[in-house]
mmCIF file of the C-alpha atoms, coordinates in Angstrom:
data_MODEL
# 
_entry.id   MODEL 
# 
loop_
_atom_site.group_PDB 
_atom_site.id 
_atom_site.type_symbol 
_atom_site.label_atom_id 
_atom_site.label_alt_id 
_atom_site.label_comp_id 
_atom_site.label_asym_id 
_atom_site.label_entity_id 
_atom_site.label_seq_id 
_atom_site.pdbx_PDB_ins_code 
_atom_site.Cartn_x 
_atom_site.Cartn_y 
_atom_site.Cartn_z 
_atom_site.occupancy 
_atom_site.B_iso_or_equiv 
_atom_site.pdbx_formal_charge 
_atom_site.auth_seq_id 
_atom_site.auth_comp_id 
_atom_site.auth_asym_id 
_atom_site.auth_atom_id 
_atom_site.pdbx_PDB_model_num 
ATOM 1  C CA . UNK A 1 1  ? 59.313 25.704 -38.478 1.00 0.00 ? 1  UNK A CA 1 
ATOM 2  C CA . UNK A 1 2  ? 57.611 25.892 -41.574 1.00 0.00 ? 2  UNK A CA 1 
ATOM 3  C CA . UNK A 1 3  ? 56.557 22.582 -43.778 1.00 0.00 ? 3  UNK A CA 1 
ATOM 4  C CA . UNK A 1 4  ? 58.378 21.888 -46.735 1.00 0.00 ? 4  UNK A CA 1 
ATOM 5  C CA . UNK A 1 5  ? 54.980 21.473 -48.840 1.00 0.00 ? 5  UNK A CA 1 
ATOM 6  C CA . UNK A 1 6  ? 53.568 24.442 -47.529 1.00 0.00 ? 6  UNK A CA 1 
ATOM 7  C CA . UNK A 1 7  ? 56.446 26.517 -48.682 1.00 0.00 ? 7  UNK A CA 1 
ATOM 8  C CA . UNK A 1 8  ? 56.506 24.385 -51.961 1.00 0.00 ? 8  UNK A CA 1 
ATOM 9  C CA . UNK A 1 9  ? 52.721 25.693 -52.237 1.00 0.00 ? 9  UNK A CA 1 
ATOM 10 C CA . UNK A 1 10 ? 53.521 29.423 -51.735 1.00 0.00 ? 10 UNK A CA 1 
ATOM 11 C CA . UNK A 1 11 ? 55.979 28.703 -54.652 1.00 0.00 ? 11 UNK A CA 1 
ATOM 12 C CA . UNK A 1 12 ? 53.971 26.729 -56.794 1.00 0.00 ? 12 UNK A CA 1 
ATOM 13 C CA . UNK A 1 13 ? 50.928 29.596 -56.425 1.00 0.00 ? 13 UNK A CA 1 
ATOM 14 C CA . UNK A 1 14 ? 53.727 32.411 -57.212 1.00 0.00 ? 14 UNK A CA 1 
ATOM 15 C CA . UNK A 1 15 ? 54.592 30.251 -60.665 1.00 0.00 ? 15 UNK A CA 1 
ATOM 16 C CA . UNK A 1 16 ? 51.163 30.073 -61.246 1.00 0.00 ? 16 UNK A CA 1 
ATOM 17 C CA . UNK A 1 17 ? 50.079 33.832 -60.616 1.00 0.00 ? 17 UNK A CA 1 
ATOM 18 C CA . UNK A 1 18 ? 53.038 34.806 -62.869 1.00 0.00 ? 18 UNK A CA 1 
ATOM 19 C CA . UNK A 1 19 ? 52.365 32.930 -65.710 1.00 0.00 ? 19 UNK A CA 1 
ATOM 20 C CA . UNK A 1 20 ? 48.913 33.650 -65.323 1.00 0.00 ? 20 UNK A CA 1 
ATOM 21 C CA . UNK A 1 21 ? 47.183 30.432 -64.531 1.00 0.00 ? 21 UNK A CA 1 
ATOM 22 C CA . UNK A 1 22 ? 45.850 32.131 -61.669 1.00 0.00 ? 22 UNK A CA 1 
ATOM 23 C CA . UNK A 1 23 ? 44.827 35.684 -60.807 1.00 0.00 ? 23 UNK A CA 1 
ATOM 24 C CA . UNK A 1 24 ? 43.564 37.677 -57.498 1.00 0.00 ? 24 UNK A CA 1 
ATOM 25 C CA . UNK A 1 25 ? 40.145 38.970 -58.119 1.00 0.00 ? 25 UNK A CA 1 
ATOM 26 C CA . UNK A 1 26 ? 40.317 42.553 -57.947 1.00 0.00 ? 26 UNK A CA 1 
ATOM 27 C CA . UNK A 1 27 ? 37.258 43.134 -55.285 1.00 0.00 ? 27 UNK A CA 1 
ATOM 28 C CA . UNK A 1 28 ? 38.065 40.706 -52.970 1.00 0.00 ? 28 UNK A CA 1 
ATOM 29 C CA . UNK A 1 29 ? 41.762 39.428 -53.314 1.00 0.00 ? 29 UNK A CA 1 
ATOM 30 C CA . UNK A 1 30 ? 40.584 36.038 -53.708 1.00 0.00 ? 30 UNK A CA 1 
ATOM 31 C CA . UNK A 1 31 ? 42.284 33.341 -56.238 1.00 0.00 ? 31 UNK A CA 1 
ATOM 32 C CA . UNK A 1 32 ? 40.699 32.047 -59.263 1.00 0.00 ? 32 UNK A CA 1 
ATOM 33 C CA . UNK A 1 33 ? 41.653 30.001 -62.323 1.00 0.00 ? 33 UNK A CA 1 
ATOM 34 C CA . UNK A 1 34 ? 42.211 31.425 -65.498 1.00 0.00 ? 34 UNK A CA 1 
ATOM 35 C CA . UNK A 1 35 ? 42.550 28.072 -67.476 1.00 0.00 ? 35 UNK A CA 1 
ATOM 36 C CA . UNK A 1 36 ? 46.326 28.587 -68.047 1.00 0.00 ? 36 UNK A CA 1 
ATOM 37 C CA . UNK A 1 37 ? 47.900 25.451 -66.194 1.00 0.00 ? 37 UNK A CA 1 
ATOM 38 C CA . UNK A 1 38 ? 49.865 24.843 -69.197 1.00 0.00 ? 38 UNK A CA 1 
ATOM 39 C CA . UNK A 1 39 ? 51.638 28.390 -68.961 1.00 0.00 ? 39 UNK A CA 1 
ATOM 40 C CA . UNK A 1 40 ? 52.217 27.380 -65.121 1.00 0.00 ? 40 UNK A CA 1 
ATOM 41 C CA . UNK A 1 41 ? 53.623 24.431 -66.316 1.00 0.00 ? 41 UNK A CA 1 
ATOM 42 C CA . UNK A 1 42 ? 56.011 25.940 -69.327 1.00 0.00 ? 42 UNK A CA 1 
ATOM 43 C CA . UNK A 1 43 ? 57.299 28.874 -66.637 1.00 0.00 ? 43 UNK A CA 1 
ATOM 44 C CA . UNK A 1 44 ? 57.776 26.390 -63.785 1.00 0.00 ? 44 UNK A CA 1 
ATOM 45 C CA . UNK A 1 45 ? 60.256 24.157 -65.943 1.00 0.00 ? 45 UNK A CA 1 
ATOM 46 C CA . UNK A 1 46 ? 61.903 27.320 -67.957 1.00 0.00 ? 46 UNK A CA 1 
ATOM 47 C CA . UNK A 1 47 ? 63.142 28.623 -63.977 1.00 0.00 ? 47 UNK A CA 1 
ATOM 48 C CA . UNK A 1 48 ? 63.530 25.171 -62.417 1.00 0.00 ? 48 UNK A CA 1 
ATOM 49 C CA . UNK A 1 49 ? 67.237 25.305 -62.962 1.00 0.00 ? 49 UNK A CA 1 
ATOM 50 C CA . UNK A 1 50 ? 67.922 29.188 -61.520 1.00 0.00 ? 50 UNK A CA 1 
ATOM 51 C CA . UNK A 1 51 ? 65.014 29.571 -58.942 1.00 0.00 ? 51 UNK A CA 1 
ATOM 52 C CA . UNK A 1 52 ? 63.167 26.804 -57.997 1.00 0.00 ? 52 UNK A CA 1 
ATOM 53 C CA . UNK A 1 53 ? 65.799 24.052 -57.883 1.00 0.00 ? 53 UNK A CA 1 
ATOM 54 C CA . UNK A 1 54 ? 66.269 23.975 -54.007 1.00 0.00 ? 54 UNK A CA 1 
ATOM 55 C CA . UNK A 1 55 ? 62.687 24.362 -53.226 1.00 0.00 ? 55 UNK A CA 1 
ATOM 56 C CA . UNK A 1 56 ? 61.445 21.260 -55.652 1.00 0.00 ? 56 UNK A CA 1 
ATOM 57 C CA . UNK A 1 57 ? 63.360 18.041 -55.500 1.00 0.00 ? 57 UNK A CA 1 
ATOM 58 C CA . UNK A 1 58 ? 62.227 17.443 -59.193 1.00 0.00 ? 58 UNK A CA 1 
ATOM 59 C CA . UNK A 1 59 ? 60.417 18.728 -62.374 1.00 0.00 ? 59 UNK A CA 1 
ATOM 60 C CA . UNK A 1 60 ? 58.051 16.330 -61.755 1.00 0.00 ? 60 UNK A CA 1 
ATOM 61 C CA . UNK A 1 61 ? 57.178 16.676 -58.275 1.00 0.00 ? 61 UNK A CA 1 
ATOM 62 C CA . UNK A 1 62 ? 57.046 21.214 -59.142 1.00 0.00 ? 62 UNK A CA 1 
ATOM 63 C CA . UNK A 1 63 ? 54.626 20.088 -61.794 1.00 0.00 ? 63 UNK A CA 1 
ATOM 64 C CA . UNK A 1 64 ? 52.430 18.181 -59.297 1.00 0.00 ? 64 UNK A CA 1 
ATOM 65 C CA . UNK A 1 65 ? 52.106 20.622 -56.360 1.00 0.00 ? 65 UNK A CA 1 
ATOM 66 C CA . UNK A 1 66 ? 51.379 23.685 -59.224 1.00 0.00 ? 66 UNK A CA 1 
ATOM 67 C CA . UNK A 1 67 ? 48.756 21.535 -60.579 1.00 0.00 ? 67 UNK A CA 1 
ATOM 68 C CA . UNK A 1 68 ? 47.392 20.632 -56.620 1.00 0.00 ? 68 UNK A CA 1 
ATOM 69 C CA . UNK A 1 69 ? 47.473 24.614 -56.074 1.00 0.00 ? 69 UNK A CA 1 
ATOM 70 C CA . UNK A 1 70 ? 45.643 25.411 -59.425 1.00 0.00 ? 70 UNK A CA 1 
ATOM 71 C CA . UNK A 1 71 ? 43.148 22.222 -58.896 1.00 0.00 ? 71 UNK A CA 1 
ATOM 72 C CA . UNK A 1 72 ? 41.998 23.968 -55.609 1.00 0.00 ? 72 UNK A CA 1 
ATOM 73 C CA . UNK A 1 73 ? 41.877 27.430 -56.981 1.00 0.00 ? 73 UNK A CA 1 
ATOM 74 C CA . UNK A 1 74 ? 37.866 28.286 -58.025 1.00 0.00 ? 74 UNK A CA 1 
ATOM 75 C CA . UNK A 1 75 ? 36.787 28.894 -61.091 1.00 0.00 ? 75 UNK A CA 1 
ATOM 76 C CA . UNK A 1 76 ? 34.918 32.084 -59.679 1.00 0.00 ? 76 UNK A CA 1 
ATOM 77 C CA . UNK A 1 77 ? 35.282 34.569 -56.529 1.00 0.00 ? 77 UNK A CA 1 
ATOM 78 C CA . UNK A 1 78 ? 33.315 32.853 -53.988 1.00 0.00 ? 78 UNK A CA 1 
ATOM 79 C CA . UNK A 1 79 ? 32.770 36.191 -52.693 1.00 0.00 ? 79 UNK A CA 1 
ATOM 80 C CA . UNK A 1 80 ? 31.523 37.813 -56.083 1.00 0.00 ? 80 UNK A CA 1 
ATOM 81 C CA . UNK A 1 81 ? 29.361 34.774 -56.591 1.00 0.00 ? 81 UNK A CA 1 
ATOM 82 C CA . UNK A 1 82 ? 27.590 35.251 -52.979 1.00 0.00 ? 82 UNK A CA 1 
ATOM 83 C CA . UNK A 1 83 ? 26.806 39.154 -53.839 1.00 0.00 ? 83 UNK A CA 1 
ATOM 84 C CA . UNK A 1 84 ? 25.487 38.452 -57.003 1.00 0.00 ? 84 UNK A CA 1 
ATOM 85 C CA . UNK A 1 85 ? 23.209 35.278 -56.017 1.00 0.00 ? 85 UNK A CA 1 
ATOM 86 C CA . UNK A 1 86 ? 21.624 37.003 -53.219 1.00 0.00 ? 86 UNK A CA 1 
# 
């Protein structure tokens, strides 16, 4: 069975990656911020009553675990950043 913050995650990264905050880098499929938490934020709590209601027992705690999913998204592709160092 799966955990309930694990799911919460997958959510909180599918807020996040539609309101931009985070984006796949196109090379290597690989998540990195965009400096949009604020967007992830304003989507999250515009939805919370029609979609993410039963997956988030609050506003509060949706905000938290987007911001824990964009906090340990990189700034860069890890991968892009060891081609280009080398």
């Amino acid at each position: 069975m799966r955990d309930d913050h694990d799911h919460q995650r997958e959510v909180a990264t599918q807020i996040a990656r539609r309101a931009g905050a985070i984006a796949e880098c196109e090379l290597h499929g690989e998540l990195v911020d965009n400096d949009s938490a604020e967007e992830a934020y304003k989507l999250g709590n515009s939805l919370f009553d029609t979609e993410f209601r039963g997956v988030f027992a609050s506003r509060r705690q949706m905000t938290d675990i987007i911001k824990e999913v964009i906090d340990d998204t990189g700034w860069e592709c890890g991968a892009c950043d060891r081609n280009f160092s080398d």
